[in-house]
N, C-alpha and C positions, 0 to 999 in steps of 0.2 A: 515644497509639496510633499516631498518624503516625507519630511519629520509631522507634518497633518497627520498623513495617512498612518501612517506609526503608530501615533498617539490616541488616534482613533484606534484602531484595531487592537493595541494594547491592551487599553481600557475595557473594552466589549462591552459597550454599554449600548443597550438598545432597548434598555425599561419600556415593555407594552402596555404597562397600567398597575393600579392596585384594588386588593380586597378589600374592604374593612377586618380590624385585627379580627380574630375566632370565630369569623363568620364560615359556618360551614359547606362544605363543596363536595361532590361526586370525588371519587378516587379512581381516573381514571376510567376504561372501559368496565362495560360492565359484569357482574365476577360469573362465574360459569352455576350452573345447575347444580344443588348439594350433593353428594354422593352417594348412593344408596349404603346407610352402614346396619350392621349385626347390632346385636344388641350388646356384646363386646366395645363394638362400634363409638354406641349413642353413649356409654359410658365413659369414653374417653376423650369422645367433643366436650361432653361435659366438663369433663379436668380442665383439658383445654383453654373452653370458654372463662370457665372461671379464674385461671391462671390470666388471661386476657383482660377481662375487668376490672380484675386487681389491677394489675398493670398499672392500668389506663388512670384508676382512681390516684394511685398513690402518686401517677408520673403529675396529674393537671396539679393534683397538689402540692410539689416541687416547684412550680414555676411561680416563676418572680411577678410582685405585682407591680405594674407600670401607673407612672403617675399620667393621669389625663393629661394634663397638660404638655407633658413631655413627648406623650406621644404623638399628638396633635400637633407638635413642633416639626416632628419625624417625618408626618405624609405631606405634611405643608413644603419641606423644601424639596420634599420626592417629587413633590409635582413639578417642580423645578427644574430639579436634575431631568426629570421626564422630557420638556418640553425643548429645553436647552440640546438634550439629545437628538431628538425630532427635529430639530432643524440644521444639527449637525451632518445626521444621517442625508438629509435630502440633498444640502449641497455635497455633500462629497458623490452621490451618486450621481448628479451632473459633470463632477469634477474627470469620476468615473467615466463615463461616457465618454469625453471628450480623449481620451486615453485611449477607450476601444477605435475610437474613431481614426486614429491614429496608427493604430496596428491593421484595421480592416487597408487603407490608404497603401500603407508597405505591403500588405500582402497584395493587392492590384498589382503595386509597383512591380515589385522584386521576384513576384511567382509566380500571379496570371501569365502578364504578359511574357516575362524570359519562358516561361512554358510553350506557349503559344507560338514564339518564334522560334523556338529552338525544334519544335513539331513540324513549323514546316521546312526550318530547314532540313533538317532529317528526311524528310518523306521526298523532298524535291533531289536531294543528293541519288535517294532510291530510284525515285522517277529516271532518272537520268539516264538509270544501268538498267532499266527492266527490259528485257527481252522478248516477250509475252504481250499481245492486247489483253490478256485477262489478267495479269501482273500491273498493267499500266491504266487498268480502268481502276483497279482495286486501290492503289496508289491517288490516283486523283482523287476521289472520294475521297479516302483518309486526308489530302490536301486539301480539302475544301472545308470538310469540318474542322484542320487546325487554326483555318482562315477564317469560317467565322466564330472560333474559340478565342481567337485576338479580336476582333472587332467586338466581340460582347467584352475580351477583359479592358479594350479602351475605353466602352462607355461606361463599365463599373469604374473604372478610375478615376473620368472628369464626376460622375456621381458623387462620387466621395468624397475629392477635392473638395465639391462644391457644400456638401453637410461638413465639413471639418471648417471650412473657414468660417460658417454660421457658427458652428460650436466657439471656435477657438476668442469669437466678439465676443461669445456672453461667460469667456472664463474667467477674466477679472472680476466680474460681480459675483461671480461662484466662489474664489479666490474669499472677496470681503464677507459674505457669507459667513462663510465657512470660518475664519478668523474670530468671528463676535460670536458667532456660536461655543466655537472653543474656549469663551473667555469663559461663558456663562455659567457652561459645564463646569467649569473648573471652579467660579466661587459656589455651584449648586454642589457639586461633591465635596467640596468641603464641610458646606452648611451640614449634609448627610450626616455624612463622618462623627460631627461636634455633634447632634442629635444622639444619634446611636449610641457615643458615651454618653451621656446623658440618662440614657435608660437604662447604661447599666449590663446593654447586651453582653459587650466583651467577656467581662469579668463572668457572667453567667455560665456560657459559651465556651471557655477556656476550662472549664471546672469538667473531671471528666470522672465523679462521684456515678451521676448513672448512668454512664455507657449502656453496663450491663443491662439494665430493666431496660431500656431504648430501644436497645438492637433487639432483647427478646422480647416487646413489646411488635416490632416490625414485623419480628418471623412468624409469629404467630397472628397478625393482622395480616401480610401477605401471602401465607399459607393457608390462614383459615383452619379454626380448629376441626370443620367439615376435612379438608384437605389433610389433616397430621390422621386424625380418626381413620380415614378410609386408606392410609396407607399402612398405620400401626395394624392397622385391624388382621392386614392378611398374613400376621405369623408373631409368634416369636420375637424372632430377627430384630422385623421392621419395627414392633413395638421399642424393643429395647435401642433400636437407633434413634428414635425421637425422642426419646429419651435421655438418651448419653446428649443430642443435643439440645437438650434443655435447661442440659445442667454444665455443658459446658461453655461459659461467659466469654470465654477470651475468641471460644470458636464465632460464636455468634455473634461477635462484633465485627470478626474479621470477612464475615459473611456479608454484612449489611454495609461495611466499607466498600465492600468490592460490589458493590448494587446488590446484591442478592442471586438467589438460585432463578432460574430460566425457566420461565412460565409458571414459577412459586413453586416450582418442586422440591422444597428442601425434604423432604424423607427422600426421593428420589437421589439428591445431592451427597445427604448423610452417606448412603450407601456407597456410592462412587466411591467417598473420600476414604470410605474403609476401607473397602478394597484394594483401593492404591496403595494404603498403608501395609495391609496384610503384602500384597507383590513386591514391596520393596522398601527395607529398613531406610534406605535414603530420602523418602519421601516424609521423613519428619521433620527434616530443619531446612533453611537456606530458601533458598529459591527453588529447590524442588519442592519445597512444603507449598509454596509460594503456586508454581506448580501444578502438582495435585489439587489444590483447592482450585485455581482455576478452572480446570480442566470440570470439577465437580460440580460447579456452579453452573458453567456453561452448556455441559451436557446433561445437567438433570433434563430439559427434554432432546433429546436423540435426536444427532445430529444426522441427516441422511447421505449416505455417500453417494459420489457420482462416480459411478464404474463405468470400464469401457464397453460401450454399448454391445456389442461382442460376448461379454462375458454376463452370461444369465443367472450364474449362479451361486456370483459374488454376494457378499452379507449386500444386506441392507442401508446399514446403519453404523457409523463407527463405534466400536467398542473403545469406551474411555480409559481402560485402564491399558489397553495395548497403545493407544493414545500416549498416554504418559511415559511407560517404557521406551516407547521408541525414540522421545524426546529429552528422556533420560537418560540413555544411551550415546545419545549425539552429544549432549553437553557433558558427559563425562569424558569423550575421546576428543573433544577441542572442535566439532561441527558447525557449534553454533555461533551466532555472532560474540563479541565479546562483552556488547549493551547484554546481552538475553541476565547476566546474573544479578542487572542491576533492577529488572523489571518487578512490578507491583503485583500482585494475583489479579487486581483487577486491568491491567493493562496485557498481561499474560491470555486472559480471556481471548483476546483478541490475535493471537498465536493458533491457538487450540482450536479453535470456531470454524477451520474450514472443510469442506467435504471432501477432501480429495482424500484416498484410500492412504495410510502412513506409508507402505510401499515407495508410493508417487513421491513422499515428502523426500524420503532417501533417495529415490532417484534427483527430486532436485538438487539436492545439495551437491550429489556426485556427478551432475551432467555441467553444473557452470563450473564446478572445480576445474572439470574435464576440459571444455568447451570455451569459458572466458575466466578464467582465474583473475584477470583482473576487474573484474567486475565483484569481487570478493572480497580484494585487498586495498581497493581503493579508499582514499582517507576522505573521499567526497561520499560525507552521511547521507546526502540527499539523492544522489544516482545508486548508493551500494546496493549491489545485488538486482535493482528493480531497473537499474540501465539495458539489462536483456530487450528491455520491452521497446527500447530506442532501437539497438544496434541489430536486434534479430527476429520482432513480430512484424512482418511488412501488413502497412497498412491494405485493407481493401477485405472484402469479405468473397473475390471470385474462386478462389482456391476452397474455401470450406466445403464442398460438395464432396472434395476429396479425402475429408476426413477418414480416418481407418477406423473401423470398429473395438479394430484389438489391439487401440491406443488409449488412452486415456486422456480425456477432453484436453489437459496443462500440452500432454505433447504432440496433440492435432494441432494447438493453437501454434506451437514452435513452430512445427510441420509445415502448417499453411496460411500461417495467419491470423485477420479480424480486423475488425473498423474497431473502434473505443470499449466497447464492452468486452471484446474476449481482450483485450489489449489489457485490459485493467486488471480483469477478473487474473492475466496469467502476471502480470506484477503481484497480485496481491499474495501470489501461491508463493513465487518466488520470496517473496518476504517472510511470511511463517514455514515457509523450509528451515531458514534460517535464524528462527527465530526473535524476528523482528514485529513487533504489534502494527497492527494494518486495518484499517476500517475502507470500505467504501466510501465514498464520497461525492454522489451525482450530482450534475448542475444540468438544467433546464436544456434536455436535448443529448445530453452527452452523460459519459461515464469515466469517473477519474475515481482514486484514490487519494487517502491520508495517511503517512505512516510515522512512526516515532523515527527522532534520529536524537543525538544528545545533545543539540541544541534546542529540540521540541520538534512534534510533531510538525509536519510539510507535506503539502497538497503537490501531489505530482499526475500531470498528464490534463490537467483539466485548471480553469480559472483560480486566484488568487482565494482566501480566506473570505468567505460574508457571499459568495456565489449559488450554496451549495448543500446538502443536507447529508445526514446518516444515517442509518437503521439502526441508529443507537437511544433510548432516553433521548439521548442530547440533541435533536432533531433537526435543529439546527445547527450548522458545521460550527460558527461560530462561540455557539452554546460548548458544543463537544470541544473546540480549541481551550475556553476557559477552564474546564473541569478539568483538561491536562495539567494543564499551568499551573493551577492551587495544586494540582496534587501532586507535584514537584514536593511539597512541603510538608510530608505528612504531620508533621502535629499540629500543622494550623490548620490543615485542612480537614481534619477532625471538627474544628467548631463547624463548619459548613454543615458537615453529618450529620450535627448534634440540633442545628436548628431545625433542616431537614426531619429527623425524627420527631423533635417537637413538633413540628409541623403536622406530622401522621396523627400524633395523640388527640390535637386539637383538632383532626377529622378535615384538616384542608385537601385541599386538589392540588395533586403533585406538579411543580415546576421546576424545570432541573437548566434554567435560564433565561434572562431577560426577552429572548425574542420569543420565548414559548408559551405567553399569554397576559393571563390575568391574576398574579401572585393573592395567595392569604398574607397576614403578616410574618409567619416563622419563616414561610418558605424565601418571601420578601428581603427577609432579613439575610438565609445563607445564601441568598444571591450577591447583597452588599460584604457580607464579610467576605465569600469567595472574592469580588472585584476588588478588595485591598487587599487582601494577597496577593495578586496579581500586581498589582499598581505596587507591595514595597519592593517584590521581588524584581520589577522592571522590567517585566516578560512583554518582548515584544514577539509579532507571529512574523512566520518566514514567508519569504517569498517564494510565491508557487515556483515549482519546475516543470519542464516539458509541456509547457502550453502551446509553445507549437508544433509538437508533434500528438497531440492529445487528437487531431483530426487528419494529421498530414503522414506520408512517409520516412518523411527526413527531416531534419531540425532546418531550422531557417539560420543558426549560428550554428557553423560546425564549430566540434570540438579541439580547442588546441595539442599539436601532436606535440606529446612527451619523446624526450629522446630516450629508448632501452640502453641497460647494461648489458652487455653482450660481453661474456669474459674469452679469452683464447679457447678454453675447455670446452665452452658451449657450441665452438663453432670447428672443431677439431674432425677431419674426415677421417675414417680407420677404413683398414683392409685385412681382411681375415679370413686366410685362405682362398682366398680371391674375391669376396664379399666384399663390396664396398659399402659401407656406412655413412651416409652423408646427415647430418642433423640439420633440420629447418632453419636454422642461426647460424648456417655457415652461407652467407647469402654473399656472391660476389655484387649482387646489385639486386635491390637495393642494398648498403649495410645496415643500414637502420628504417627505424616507420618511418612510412608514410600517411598518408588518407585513407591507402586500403590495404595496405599492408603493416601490420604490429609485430614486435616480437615479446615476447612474456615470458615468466619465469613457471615451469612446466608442473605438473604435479606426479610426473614421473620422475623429475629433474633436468636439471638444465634447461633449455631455452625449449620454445614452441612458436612457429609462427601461426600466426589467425588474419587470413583472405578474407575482408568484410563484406555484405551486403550493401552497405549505402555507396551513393554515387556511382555514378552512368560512366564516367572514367575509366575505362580498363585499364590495369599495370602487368607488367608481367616481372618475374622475378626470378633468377640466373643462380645457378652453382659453377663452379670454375675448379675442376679437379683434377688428380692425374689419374691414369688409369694404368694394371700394371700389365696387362695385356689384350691386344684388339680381339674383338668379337661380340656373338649375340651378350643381350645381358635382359634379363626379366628383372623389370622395374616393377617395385612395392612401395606404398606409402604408408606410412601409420596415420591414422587422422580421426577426427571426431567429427560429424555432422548432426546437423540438425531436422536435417529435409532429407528430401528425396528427388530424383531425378536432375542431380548436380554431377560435374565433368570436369577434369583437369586435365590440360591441353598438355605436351610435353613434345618438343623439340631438339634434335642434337647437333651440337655443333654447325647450327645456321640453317640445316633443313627448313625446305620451302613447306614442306606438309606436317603437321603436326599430327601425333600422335591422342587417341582420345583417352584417359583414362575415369571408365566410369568411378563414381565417389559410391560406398556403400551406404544406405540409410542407418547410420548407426545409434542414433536417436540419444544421440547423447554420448557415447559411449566409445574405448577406442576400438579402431577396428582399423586391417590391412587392406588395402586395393588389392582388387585381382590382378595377378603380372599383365604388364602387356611390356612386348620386348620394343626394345632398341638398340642400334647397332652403333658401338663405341669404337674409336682410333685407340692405339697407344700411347699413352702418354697425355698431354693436357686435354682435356675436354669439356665442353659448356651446355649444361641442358637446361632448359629454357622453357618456363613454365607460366599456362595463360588460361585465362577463364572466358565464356561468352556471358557476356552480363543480362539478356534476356532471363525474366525469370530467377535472378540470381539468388542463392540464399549461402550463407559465411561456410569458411570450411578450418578447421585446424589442425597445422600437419607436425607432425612429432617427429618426422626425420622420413629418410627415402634410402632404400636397400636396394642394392644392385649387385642380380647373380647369377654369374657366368651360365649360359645354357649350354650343356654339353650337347655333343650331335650324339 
């Protein structure tokens, strides 16, 4: 069933129909009201226009003539492959379901119910010790609702048994289904394929003679000579910027590769891309060029920032070119991921695109270095960096009332929280910190992401691939997986482009994938060449991550514990002048992780432990030292948090009462505990460190300083 499903999703075929070839169509919504221009203005639409027409004339007269018959060969076995898909699609989504039905069953199993009883055993243990008729009324109650929270998860459970074993009769004929479907696809894409040469498309296709008229055929259809007119108009400047891009070919291809300027603002775009040039000689080659054009594209229309509601009289709006410095700056000092140099301008886009004030983006980067460094360095592309959102967003949205004003939305969500939407939204931040391309990615009811990793983009937090949609063109997730895929390959995925803009010349209705309608023929066509791309390259799509934690707390498979390197020097106590020095890694118990306790490599150095959030489990965790003389001693911790109103317990040498040591809300950042003393023996001693897991949120501690309080 894998290798189905595989090949299915592969392939991304979900052909919704065809046009007849040069039949004309709307482009899209409809274009905005003309600009009011100068008579400066109407003089340079005119240029414009007439640069446009040209265009248009010269490009229909390049295209190759197709033999009727050849072509009529072409839709004939389209309808083929069409239909053969259609019945592909439908069984696997039975096949599908049968699968959902299957995970709904386990979560009965394995989370209602152990929920459920493990509620009331808790509550009845409470009950037992309550002291109080209003301790023991408020207790039953809570016992009575865990009681009928079991009794509803048994009948959800014989429920389900009972649709899973209905499903499970009718999955061998979903099974044959789906098998003959497979076949038919397979001799219909063929037939395709043999067609397609036939007409000659390839050869056409591969030939990259007029890019140049294409792309500036695009920009000036997308911008609209009204649109280039009413921006040249207001000066100088801006004249001489549509200008320079009009005559610049290699720029305006690399524009219309990358989809184009955002909301058709290219004068708006030009500008950007100057200015980033003028701020920094580095923004002309590599992937800062790469970059800067991103960055120009995306923000011709202005992106709006989300300030801490607190702060009234922060900008508005991101400035793009402090944008790109700031992200310039990070990939010159080794900040970013180590994919970021290998990224496209138009995959960059998606780096660039988020609201959060550049500020924010340096704090992310320096709060997980701070906070989980192994969430940074781990060689799992699919959790990097966006595992914050497992180990440290608690599900639930009762804490956001507690929001702070004079936080910024990414670190309210640390702070306190979110159900799926802020959960995703602060994954997605996490990601373009570090410069990682990240789209949204909604399914019906929820909210997840897609992010790049170098084996291809990966749906995390929410359903597998075919679930789910984007706010990209590619409207469909599916659609948007395929365009990654071919664009693995840039020179071949050039022919895609190249149909694609034929397609603009002969005035069709853009589709940018099989599930996004009712294709012309050009556009027809870069939908087939993109899918054998895909099909030589063998790209198959990943399997989602974090689907079950996409609605829940905690993962329903915990994650396997790694054993840490812990050297002598990491774990080395010093005394100095009667300061005692203990580092986090010098742990008499545990020595190494556990479930809730890690130890990691520090970004101060040497080792750091990190107290996690997940699981109901308390551990506690021991140093074993000598001391070189009895008395008071003011205990300090170094540590990072993320939250606020968190405690660490601290015990000496077997004491029945422990000590509280509040944690600072350091928001990332490190910071010292306020002393609170304790009274130490001479010679060996054991302090003994514990947390109350109500409420819990992660802490990490960089070492603990102990010093003498003189009277």
């Amino acid at each position: 069933m894998q290798t189905r499903t595989a090949f299915l999703i592969a392939v991304l075929v979900a052909c919704m129909g065809f046009a007849s070839a040069g039949e004309k169509r709307k482009r899209g919504k409809t274009p905005p009201p003309p600009a009011p221009l100068t008579e400066a203005g109407r003089q340079l639409e005119a240029q414009y226009t007439e640069q446009l027409e040209s265009l248009k004339t010269e490009l229909k007269l390049a295209l190759p003539e197709f033999d009727e018959q050849k072509k009529a060969a072409y839709l004939q076995v389209r309808e083929a492959e069409k239909a053969a898909e259609a019945k592909m699609n439908a069984a696997q989504k039975g096949l599908d379901a049968v699968k959902r039905a299957e995970t709904l069953l386990g979560i009965a199993k394995d989370r209602l119910i152990p929920d459920a009883e493990k509620g009331i055993e808790t509550t009845k243990s409470q009950l037992a010790k309550a002291t109080t008729d209003e301790e023991r009324a408020a207790l039953q109650e809570a016992l009575t609702k865990w009681e009928k929270k079991k009794e509803s998860a048994l009948k959800t459970l014989e429920t389900r048994q009972a649709e899973l074993v209905k499903m499970k009769a009718e999955e061998p004929t979903l099974i044959k289904q789906f098998d003959v479907a497979e076949k038919e696809y397979a001799q219909a894409r063929s037939q395709v394929k043999d067609a397609m040469r036939g007409l000659g498309l390839g050869e056409f296709l591969a030939r990259d003679t007029l890019d140049a008229k294409l792309a500036k055929y695009v920009i000036l259809t997308e911008a609209t000579p009204n649109g280039l007119a009413a921006f040249a108009q207001e000066g100088e400047e801006q004249a001489k910027l549509v200008k320079a891009l009009l005559a610049d070919n290699a720029l305006m291809v690399r524009m219309a590769v990358a989809d184009g300027a955002k909301g058709n603002n290219y004068g708006k775009a030009m500008k950007i891309y100057t200015d980033i040039q003028k701020a920094s000689t580095k923004a002309k080659e590599g992937v800062l060029n790469k970059l800067a054009l991103a960055i120009s594209l995306e923000h011709a229309v202005p992106v709006q920032r989300r300030n801490p509601t607190g702060l009234t009289d922060a900008p508005a709006t991101v400035a793009p070119v402090e944008r790109y410095l700031q992200f310039e700056k990070a990939y010159l000092v080794g900040e970013l991921d180590p994919g970021f140099k290998r990224q496209s301008a138009w995959a960059l886009r998606m780096v660039v695109d988020g609201y959060e004030p550049d500020e924010i983006l340096v704090w992310g980067r320096k709060m997980l270095r701070n906070y989980r460094p192994d969430h940074v360095t781990t060689s799992d592309y699919k959790w990097r960096y966006v595992a914050a959102v497992k180990t440290e967003i608690r599900y639930g949205s009762q804490d956001n009332k507690y929001d702070k004003p004079e936080l910024q939305f990414f670190q309210n969500i640390l702070m306190n929280g979110g159900i799926c939407g802020r959960r995703a939204f602060f994954g997605r931040f996490i990601l373009r910190a570090f410069g990682i391309p990240t789209c949204a990615r909604p399914q019906r009811g929820h909210a997840a992401l897609a992010h790049w990793s170098p084996e291809g983009w990966v749906v995390c937090l929410g359903a597998k691939w075919g679930y789910g949609s984007t706010p990209t063109r590619y409207k469909k997730d599916l659609d948007f997986l395929a365009n990654t895929q071919a664009r693995e390959n840039e020179k071949a995925f050039m022919q895609v482009k190249r149909a694609q803009w034929m397609g603009d010349v002969m005035g069709e209705e853009q589709f940018f994938g099989f599930h996004a309608g009712d294709p012309g023929f050009w556009y027809l066509a870069s939908l087939h060449v993109q899918l054998a791309i895909i099909e030589r390259a063998k790209a198959v799509a990943l399997a989602a991550v974090g689907e079950d934690i996409g609605e829940a707390n905690e993962p329903t498979v915990k994650d396997k514990i790694e054993a840490a390197t812990i050297v002598e020097k990491d774990k080395t106590v010093t005394v100095d002048g009667g300061v005692i020095t203990i580092p986090a890694a010098a742990c008499s118990k545990p020595t190494n992780n556990t479930e809730k306790i890690k130890f990691m490599p520090s970004n101060l150095g040497g080792m750091q432990l990190h107290y996690g959030r997940l699981g109901s489990t308390p551990e506690t965790f021991e140093y074993t030292f000598d001391v070189p003389k009895a008395g008071r001693y003011a205990l300090t911790a170094r540590v990072v948090t993320p939250s606020w109103k968190q405690h660490l317990f601290v015990s000496a040498n077997g004491a029945k009462e422990s000590v509280a040591i509040p944690l600072p809300f350091t928001v990332g950042m490190w910071d010292k505990t306020e002393p609170v003393e304790i009274v130490l023996a001479e010679g060996k001693n054991v302090l003994t460190f514990s947390r109350k897991h109500e409420g819990l949120k992660g802490v990490t501690i960089r070492d603990f300083t102990l010093k003498p309080v003189r009277n």
